[in-house]
DORO-485826 format. One record per residue (C-alpha): x, y, z. Coordinates in steps of 0.1 Angstrom, whole numbers, padded with zeros to 4 digits, always signed. Layout:
% residues N
XYZ...
END
This chain:
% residues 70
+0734+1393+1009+0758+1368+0996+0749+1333+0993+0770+1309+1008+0776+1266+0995+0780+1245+1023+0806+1219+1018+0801+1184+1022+0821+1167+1047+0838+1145+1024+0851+1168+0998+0880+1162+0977+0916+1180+0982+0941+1184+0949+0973+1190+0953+1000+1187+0926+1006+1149+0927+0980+1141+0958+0942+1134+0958+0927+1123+0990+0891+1131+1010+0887+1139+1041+0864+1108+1049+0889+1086+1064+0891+1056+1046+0871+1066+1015+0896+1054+0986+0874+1054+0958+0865+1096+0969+0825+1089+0963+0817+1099+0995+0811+1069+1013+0834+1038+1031+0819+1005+1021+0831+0979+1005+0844+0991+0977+0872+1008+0992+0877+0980+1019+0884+0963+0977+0909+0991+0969+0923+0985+1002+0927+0946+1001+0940+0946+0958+0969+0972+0973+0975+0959+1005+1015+0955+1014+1019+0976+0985+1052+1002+0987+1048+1038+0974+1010+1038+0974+0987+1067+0975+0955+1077+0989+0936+1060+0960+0955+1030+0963+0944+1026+1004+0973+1045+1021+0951+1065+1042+0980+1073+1066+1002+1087+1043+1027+1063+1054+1038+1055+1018+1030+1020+1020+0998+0997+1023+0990+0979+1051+0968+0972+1086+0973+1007+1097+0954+1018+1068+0932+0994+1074+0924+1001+1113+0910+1037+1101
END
């Protein structure tokens, strides 16, 4: 029998160009929402052409209290 990893939920996802987790909200992709990514969120906020990392959690492209509601 094989043995099988289970996955945590808030694993990582590369993609040429895109990093994100799948814990919403978790900017700094350590596995947790707290506030250090609330830090990420505020030092970007209203920023244009941001990315996950930078507190775009809705892929919007930009910044701001919609990324901050999730």
């Amino acid at each position: 029998m094989k043995k099988t990893r289970r996955m945590a939920y808030s694993r990582r996802i590369r993609e040429p160009g895109f990093m994100r987790s799948d814990l919403p909200g978790d900017a700094n992709l350590d596995g947790s929402v707290d506030a250090s990514d609330f830090n990420v969120w505020n030092s970007n906020r209203f920023r244009p052409d941001a990315g996950w990392c930078s507190g775009d959690f809705t892929s919007d492209g930009a910044v701001d209290v919609g990324d901050f509601n999730i």
